[in-house]
C-alpha positions as CSV (number, residue, x, y, z in Angstrom):
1,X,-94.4,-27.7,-6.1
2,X,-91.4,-29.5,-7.7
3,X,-90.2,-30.2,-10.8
4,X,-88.4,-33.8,-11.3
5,X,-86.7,-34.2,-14.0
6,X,-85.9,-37.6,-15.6
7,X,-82.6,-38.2,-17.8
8,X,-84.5,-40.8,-20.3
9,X,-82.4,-43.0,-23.3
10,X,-83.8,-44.0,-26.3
11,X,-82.4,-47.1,-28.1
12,X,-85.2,-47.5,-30.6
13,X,-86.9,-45.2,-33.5
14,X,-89.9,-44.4,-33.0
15,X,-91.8,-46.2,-35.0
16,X,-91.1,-49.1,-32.7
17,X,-89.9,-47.9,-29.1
18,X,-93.3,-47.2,-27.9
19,X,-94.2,-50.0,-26.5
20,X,-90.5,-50.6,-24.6
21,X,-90.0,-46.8,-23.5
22,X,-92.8,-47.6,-20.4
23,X,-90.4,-50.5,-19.4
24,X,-88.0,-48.2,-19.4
25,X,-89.3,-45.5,-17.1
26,X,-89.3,-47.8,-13.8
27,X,-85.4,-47.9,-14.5
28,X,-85.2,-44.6,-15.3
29,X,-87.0,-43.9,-12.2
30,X,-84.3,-44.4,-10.2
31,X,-81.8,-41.9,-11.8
32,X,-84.5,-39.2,-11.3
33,X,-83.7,-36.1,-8.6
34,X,-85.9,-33.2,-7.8
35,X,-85.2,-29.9,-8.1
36,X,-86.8,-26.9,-6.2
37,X,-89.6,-24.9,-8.8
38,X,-88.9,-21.5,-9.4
39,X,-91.2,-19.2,-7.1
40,X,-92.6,-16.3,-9.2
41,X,-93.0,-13.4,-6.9
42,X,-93.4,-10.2,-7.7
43,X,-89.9,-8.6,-6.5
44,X,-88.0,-11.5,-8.3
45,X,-86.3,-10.0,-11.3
46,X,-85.9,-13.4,-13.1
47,X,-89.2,-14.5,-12.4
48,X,-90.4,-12.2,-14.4
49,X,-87.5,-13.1,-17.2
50,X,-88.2,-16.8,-16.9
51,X,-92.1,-15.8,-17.1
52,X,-91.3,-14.0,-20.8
53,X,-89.6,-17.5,-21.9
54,X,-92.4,-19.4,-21.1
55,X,-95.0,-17.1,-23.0
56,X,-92.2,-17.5,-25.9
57,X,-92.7,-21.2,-26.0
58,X,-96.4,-21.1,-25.4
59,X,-96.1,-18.4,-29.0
60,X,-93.7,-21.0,-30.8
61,X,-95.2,-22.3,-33.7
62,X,-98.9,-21.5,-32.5
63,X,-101.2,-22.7,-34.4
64,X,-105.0,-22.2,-35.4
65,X,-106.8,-24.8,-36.3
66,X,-108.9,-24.3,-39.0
67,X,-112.6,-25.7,-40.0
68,X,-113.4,-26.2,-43.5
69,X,-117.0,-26.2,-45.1
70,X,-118.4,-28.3,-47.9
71,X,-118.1,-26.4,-51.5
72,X,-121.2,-26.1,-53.2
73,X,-120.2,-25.1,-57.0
74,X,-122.2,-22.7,-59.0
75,X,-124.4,-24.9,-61.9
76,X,-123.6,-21.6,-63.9
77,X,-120.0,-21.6,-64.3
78,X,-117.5,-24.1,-65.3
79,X,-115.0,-25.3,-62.6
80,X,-112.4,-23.3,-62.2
81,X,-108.4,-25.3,-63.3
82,X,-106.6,-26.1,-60.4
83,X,-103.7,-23.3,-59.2
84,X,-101.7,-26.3,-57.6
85,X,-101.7,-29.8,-58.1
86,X,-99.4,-31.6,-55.5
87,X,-98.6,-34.9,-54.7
88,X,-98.6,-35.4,-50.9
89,X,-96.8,-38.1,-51.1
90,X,-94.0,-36.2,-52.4
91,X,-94.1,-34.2,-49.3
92,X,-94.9,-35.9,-46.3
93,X,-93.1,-35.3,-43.3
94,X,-90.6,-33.6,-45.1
95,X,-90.6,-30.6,-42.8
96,X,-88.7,-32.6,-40.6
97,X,-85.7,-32.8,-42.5
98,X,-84.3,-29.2,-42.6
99,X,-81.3,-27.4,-42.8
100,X,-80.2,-28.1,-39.3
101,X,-78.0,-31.3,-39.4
102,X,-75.7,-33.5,-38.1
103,X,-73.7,-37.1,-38.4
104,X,-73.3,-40.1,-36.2
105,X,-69.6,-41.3,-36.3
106,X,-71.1,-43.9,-38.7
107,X,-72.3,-41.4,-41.0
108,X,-75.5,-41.5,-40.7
109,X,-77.6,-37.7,-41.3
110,X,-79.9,-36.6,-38.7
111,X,-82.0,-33.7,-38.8
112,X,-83.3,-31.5,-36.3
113,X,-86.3,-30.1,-36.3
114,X,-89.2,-29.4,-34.4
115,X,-93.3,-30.1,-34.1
116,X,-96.3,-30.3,-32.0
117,X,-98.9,-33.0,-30.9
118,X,-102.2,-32.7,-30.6
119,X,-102.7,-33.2,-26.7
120,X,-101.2,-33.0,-23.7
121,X,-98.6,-34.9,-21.6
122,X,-101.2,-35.9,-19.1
123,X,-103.2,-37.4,-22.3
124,X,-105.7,-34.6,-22.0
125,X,-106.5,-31.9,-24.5
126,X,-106.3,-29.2,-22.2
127,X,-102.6,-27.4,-21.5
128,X,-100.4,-24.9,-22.6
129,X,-99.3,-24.9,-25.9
130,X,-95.7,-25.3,-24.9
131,X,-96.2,-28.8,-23.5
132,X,-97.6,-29.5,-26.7
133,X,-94.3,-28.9,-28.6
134,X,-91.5,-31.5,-29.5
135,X,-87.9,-31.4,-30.9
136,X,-87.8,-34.3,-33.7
137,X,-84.3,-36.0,-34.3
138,X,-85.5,-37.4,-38.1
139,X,-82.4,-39.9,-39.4
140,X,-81.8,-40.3,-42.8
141,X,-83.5,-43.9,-43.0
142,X,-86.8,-41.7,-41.2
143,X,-86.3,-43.0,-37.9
144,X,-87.8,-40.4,-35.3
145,X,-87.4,-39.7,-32.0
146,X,-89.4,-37.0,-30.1
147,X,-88.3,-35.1,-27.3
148,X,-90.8,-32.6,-25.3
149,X,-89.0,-29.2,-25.1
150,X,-89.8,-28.4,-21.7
151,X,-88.7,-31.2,-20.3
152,X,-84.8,-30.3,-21.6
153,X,-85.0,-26.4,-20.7
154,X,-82.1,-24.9,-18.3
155,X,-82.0,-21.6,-16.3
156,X,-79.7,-21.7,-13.9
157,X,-79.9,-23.6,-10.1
158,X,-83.7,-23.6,-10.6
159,X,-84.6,-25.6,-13.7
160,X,-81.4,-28.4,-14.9
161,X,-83.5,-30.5,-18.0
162,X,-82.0,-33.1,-20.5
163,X,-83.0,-36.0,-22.3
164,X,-80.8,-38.3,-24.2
165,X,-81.8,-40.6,-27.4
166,X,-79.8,-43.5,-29.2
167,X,-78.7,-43.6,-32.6
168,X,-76.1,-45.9,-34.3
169,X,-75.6,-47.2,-30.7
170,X,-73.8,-43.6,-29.6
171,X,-75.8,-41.5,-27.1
172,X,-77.3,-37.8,-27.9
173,X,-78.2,-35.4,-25.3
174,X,-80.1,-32.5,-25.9
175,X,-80.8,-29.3,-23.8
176,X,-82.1,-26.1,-24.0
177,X,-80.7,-23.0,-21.9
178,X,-83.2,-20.0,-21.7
179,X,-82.2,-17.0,-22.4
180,X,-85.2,-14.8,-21.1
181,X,-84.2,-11.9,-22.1
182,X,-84.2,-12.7,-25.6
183,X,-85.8,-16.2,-26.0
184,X,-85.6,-16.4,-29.4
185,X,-82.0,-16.8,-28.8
186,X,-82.4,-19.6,-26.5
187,X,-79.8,-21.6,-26.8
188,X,-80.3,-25.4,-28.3
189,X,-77.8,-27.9,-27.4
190,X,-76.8,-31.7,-28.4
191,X,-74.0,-33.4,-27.7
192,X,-72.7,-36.7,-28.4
193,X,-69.9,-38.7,-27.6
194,X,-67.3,-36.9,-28.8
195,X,-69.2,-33.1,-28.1
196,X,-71.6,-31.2,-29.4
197,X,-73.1,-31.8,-32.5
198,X,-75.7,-28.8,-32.6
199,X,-75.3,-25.4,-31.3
200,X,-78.2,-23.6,-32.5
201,X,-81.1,-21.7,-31.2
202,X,-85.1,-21.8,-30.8
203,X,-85.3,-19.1,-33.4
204,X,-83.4,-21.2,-36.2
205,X,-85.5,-24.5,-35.1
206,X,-88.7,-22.4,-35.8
207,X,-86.9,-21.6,-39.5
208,X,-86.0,-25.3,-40.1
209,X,-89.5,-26.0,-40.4
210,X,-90.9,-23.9,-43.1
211,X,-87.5,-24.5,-44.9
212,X,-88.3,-27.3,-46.3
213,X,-91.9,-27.2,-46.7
214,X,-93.7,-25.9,-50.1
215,X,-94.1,-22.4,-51.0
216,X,-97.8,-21.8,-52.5
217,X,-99.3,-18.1,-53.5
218,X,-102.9,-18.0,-53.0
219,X,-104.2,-14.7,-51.5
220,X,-101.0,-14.3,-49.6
221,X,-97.6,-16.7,-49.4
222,X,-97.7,-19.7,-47.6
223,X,-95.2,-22.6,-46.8
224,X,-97.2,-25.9,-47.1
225,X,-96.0,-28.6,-44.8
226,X,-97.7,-32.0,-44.8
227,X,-97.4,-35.1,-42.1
228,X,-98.5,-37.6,-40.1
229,X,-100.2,-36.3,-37.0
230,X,-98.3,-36.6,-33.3
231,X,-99.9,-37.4,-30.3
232,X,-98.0,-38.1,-26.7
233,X,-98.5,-41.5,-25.1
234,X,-97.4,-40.1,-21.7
235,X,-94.1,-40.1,-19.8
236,X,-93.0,-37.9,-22.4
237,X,-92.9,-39.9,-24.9
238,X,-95.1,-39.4,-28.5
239,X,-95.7,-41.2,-32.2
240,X,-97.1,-40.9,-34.9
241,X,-100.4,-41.9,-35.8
242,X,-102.8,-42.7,-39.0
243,X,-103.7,-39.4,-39.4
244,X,-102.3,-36.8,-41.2
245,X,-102.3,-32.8,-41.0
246,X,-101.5,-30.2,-43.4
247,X,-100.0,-26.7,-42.0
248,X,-99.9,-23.8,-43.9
249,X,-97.2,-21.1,-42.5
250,X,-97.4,-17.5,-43.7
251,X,-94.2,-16.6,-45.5
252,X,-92.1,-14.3,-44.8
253,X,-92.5,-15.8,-41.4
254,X,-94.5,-13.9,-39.3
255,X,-95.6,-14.4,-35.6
256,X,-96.2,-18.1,-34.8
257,X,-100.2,-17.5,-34.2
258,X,-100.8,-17.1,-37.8
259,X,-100.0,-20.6,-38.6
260,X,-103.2,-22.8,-40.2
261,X,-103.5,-26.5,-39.5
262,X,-106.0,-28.2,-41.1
263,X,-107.4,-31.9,-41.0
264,X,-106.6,-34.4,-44.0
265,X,-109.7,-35.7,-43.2
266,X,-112.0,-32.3,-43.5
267,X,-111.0,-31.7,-47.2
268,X,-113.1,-33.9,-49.5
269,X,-113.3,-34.5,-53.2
270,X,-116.0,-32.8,-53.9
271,X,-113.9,-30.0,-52.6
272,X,-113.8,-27.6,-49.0
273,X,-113.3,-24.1,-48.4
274,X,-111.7,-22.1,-45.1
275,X,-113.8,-19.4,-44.9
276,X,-111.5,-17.5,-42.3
277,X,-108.2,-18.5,-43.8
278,X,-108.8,-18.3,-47.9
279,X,-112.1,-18.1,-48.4
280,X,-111.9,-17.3,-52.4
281,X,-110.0,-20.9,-53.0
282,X,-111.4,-24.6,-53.0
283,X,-109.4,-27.0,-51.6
284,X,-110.0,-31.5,-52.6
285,X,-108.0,-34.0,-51.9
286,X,-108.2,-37.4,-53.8
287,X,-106.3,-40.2,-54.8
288,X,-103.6,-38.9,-52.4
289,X,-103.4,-35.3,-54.6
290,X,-103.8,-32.1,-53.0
291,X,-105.7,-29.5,-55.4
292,X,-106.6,-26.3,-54.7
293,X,-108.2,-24.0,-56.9
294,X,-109.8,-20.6,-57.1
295,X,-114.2,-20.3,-57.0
């Protein structure tokens, strides 16, 4: 088995490259080089390490997918006032824009932050959960371009992974170098043209997200992010689509399972309740508003 990894440029934002990024592949194709697999055998020390840093990435930002039932108020009692009454609009995809930043030499704000489809890179919905997550480059006039985080990770001779994006016209490469002993503390990389512009790590990617998302208090404390679901289109590539999700992240963060998605489309106006996440509270959308409310 070999892993070949591809050093890809984007030139446009996402909401348009889609289309051009499969012409670019056959010229990208050319740059590509393989690189031997690692072999996991038993009496391999960093087999075992690089094992650990793969289970970290499959536990990053996990998330359970919740179903919601219809709401069937009691004739008896008077509907209960809403606890929260938010305006999604407000808040959509504003996750993406968190406390991890940094400038082209025009000026323009880029944040980093990170994501996950809904499928797989072979289109399928059936793979690890780590192939399903994304670094988002978000500028401040919401261009966004993805990059799949496995396809940038680095540990030593056996796996060398980058991928570059274009913004302003000035080149951004990004890479992730495993630390499998502590994976949190993997280290995340970009670099431009004059150096790197982000030293960070997985851990602080992870915090970027909640940090800018809404805190709510219903049974427990959440951080409510809301945004346009991401699917991959294949060659590593991904978009946005019509659809949006809404994740609600226990806070203080707590292990990456625990996160709730649920489907924009599954909570009607009449009203839906999550029996296995808060059963006691009624959630409706309408009119783009986002109410939730106690039985």
């Amino acid at each position: 088995m070999k892993i070949i990894v591809t050093a890809l440029v984007l030139s446009l934002p996402v909401f348009s490259f889609c289309d051009s990024f499969e012409e670019q592949l056959s010229s990208a194709a050319k740059n590509e080089r393989e690189i031997p697999s690692p072999s996991f055998e038993n009496d391999n020390p960093s087999s075992e390490q690089l094992k650990a840093f793969f289970e970290y990435m499959d536990s990053f930002m996990k998330t359970s997918e919740e179903s919601g039932e219809k709401f069937y108020p009691s004739k008896s009692l008077r509907a209960a006032a809403p606890v929260y009454s938010i305006d999604l609009s407000k808040i959509k995809n504003e996750y993406l824009k968190g406390p991890i930043t940094f400038k082209t030499s025009k000026g323009t704000i880029v944040y980093v932050s990170g994501s996950k489809a809904v499928n797989c890179p072979d289109l399928s919905n059936k793979c690890a959960d780590k192939d399903k997550f994304f670094m988002t480059l978000t500028t401040q006039r919401d261009e966004t371009f993805f990059i799949r985080a496995m396809e940038i990770v680095n540990w030593g001779f056996l796996m060398s992974g980058s991928k570059s994006v274009v913004i302003d016209g000035e080149k951004y490469t990004a890479k992730v170098y495993a630390n499998a002993s502590d994976p949190a503390k993997s280290k995340l990389e970009i670099k431009g043209p004059s150096g790197a512009v982000i030293n960070s790590s997985l851990d602080k990617l992870g915090e970027a997200v909640a940090a800018k998302a809404m805190e709510i208090k219903l049974s427990k404390t959440y951080k409510l992010a809301y945004g346009s679901e991401i699917v991959q289109t294949g060659g590593g590539n991904a978009k946005f689509t019509q659809n949006n999700l809404l994740l609600l992240i226990p806070f203080p963060l707590q292990d990456a399972s625990s996160y709730f998605l649920l489907k924009e489309s599954e909570i009607k106006p009449s009203g839906t309740v999550f029996p296995s996440m808060e059963p006691n509270y009624v959630f409706k959308i309408s009119d783009g508003k986002l109410e939730i409310s106690g039985k």
